[in-house]
N, C-alpha and C positions, 0 to 999 in steps of 0.2 A: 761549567756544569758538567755534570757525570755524561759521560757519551756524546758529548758534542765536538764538531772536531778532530784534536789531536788528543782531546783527555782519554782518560781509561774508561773503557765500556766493560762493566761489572754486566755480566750474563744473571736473567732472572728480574723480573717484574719486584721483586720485595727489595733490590737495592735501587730502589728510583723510587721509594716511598716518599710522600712530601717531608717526613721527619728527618728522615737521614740527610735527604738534599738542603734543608735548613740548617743541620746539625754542620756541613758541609761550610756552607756560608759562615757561619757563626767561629765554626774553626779556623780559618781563614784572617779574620778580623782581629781573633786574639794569637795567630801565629804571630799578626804584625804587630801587635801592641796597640792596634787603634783603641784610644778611650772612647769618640763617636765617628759615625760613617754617617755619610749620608749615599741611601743605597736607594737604584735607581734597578729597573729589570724592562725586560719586551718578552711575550710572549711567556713562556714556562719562568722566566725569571722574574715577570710581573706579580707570577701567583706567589712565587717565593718573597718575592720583596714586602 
């Protein structure tokens, strides 16, 4: 997820919108070709999942 860790911390409350960070996940899944995921999250990843 955006700013956690080692990833890239985007500056600014409107790039940590729940759409964007869904937008994020969802890219992700069609980078790799997945047909289905079974997606699990803790915490801010909860709400996303």
């Amino acid at each position: 997820m955006r700013g956690y860790n080692l990833s890239d911390k985007p500056e600014g409350v409107e790039n940590y919108h729940i759409k964007l960070l869904i937008e994020d996940i969802i890219g992700i899944i069609r980078q790799f070709n997945f047909e289905s995921v079974y997606l699990a999250g803790h915490d801010w990843g909860g709400v996303l999942s």
